[in-house]
Steps between C-alpha positions, in 0.01 A plus 500: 500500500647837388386799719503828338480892686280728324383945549230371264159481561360136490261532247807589222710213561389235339390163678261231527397598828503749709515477858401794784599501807282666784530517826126479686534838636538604189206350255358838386826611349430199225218775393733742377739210326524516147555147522156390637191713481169486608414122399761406666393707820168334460618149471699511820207605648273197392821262632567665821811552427686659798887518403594264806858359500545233278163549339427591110245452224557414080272735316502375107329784344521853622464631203485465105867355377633555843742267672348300827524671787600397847455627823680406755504602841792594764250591797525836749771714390591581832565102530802442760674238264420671141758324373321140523218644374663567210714193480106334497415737237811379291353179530135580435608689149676162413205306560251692349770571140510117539082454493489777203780262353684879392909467473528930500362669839458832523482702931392766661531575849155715611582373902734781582596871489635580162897506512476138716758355253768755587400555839412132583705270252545197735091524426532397179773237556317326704241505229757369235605249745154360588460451067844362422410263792176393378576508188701145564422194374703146484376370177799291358306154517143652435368675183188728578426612150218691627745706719594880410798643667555852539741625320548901560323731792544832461430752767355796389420865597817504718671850591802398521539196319897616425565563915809336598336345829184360308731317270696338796251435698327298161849336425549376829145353516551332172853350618315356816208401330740274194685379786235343677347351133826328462463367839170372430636318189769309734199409725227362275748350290467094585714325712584260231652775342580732727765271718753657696719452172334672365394774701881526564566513139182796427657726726838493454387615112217716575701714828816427314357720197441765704860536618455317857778252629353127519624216606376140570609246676392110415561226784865493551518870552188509728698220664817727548331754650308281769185516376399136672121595497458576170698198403291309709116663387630416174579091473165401463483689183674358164522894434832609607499838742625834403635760731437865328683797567466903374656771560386832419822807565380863449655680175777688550332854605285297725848332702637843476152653685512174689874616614360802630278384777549402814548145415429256205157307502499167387211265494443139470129354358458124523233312328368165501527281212299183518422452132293191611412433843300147542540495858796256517428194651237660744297560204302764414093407471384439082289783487669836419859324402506628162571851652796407691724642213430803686743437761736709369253802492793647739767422295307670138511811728768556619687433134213746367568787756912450394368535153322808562791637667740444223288750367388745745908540575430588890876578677468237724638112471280218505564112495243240420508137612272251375502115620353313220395130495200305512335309779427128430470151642765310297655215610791711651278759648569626850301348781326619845740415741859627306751764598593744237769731579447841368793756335466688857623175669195418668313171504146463454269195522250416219175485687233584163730467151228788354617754739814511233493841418634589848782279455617652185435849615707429792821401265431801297455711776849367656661589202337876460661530822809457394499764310411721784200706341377788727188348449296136394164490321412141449135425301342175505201285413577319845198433730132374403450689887536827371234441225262398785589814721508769172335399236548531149522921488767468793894408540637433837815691597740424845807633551810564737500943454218653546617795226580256249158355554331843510692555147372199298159527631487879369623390204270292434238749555611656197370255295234302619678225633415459846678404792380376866778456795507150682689520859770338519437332798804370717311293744422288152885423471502153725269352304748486199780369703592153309528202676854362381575808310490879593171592355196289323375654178122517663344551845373243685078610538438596186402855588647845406648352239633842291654610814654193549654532135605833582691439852669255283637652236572761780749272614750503141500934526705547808480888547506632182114662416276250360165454383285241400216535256247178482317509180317196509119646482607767208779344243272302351106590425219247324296752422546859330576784789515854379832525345623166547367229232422108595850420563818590625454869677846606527439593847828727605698570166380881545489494902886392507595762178286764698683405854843464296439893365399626830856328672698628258417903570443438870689134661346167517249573773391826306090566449427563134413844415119573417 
């Protein structure tokens, strides 16, 4: 999808639709719009129609050898979060170009004073966000001939359409917005395919292109650098594990403004990268399996959020570390009751072979630290527990600083992903102490199970800031959400780019700037 910046009025740039977009507050200005008219004034009237958020109507005829029209609504102008309104609006104008089956859009903003896309650009970003992100769709194994994508939206009637901030504001939304497609692509692509291989093997050429450093490790380097838990989730798979590392360095104005503050920031993102996670030998239930190449939801995003920064160009370093291997019941396959010894040095005691994705965190985490970060941001698909506390709309967040915490949840904010603290609850710490081995990979109970994922992954940090985000309830949806098809979500591409530009102007435990 191509978007376009226009001073023109909508009704002279030529499309197959044109969309308006009205705040409720604001209905009556649609009187004195060009663009609509009275028939259209009377026809919202007969629907209802009460420009609520997320709300909007298809009118085919307004007029004789006029394009549809489409209203769509933002709700109260005064709105505390405007921007999700109009990241729903974004999403509505898809929809509705997609029901009138028209490849050109034409908009025009009616919901707000005049010079909004000078005064307000991060308004219309978050617009051009919520549309590039809707505007998804996985279709390599499925033809829809009856599909129509949309091909250019224009926004029209703009003051400023030339203003230095709009255009930044638009480019950076577009950067997040392709970042988190891409991510989507690694998710919904199928397991059969998309082994740790070859996951290994798609981002060392996609982030490669776009001039980050990559490099992967197969079994015998993994084994070098004591990674004994992901060696050990992976035997039971014929698929051989990869261990994936980026690094992103700012260019060289960015080290040189980097030189000049008080002292470097460098951050570490880890990701989980089950490409296929059966459960092991304490096998998942049938029903719902065939989404389990979403385990490495947490993985997809943190690669996508390094590929948005290879272009955003923040002064700030960031390293990516993603565990990849798949979870299965061969005839070598780890068993409840073994001791894996992690590249930290400490033991742990298979108690449930599907609580893997701890195990290989905790490796990857180990080796983060080694690098000595000023902070960790790990993102995982890791407990069914926080789907049952959350939701679907809702990721779970713990962490060890309460700034850095603060920071990613504010982040998030900015762009509709949502983020809910867990307590990290010390008095929960004895029940993962491991029989023979210093910690089992799952409490004893069966209760408080996200926390109990987070005080143990709490235990490969040491004192370095960390975070955990558990995305098990949002990677992956069955059902279209507003801007996120059936599919892989992409849940944290733009919340770790957003975080990753807000550390690099004020540390790693900086709030981003409204």
């Amino acid at each position: 999808m191509r978007i376009r910046l226009s001073a023109a009025p909508p009704e002279r740039v030529d499309a197959a639709l044109v969309v308006l977009v009205v705040a409720s507050d604001k209905l009556a200005r649609l009187r004195a719009a060009r663009a609509a008219g009275p028939a259209v004034v009377r026809a919202l009237e007969r629907q209802r129609f009460t420009a609520a958020e997320g709300t909007s109507i298809l009118l085919r005829t307004v007029g004789r050898g006029a394009a549809p029209l489409a209203i769509v609504g933002v709700g109260a102008s005064t709105a505390a979060n405007v921007a999700d309104a109009y990241r729903r609006a974004g999403d509505q104008t898809v929809a509705r170009a997609r029901e009138a089956k028209a490849r050109t859009v034409v908009v025009a903003f009616l919901a707000e004073p005049t010079r909004l896309p000078v005064e307000r650009p991060e308004t219309l970003a978050a617009f051009v966000e919520g549309a590039l992100l809707t505007g998804y769709g996985f279709s390599r194994y499925k033809r829809d001939r009856d599909r129509v994508e949309l091909a250019t939206l224009t926004l029209a009637g703009l003051v400023g359409p030339r203003d230095p901030a709009l255009r930044r504001a638009l480019r950076t939304a577009e950067i997040l917005a392709r970042a988190t497609n891409r991510a989507r692509d690694w998710i919904n692509e199928p397991a059969a395919t998309m082994t740790p291989a070859a996951f290994a093997a798609e981002a060392a050429r996609v982030l490669g292109a776009a001039g980050l450093e990559v490099r992967v490790d197969g079994p015998s380097g993994i084994r070098k650098l004591g990674m004994g838990a992901l060696l050990a989730v992976a035997r039971g798979s014929a698929e051989e594990p990869r261990f994936i590392r980026v690094a992103y360095d700012p260019p060289a104005s960015g080290k040189a403004a980097a030189a000049a503050r008080p002292a470097a920031v460098r951050l570490a993102f880890v990701g989980k990268g089950i490409t296929f996670d059966s459960g092991g030998l304490s096998l998942k239930r049938p029903d719902g399996m065939e989404h389990m190449k979403r385990d490495m939801a947490g993985g997809a995003a943190v690669l996508g959020a390094m590929l948005a920064l290879a272009e955003l160009a923040p002064s700030i370093t960031v390293h990516a570390y993603v565990p990849a291997s798949e979870n299965m019941p061969g005839g070598a396959a780890m068993k409840p009751g073994d001791v894996v010894r992690t590249a930290s040095g400490k033991t742990v005691e298979i108690v449930n072979t599907d609580a893997e994705g701890r195990l290989v965190l905790a490796d990857a985490l180990a080796i983060a630290v080694r690098d000595r970060p000023d902070g960790i941001v790990d993102v995982a698909t890791l407990t069914g527990a926080v789907r049952s506390a959350l939701g679907t709309r809702i990721a779970g967040i713990m962490g060890s600083d309460r700034a850095l915490v603060a920071a990613l949840i504010a982040a998030g904010a900015q762009g509709g992903e949502r983020l809910w603290e867990l307590p990290l609850v010390r008095d929960y710490l004895p029940d993962l102490e491991g029989s023979i081995a210093d910690l089992a990979n799952v409490a004893a109970g069966g209760y408080g199970g996200a926390i109990h994922a987070g005080l143990f992954l709490r235990e490969f940090v040491g004192e370095i800031p960390w975070a955990h985000l558990d995305i098990a309830g949002v990677g992956f949806t069955d059902r279209d959400l507003p801007n996120a098809p059936r599919g892989g979500v992409g849940f944290g591409v733009r919340l770790l780019a957003r975080y990753a530009l807000a550390a690099a102007v004020g540390g790693p435990q900086a709030m981003p700037r409204s």
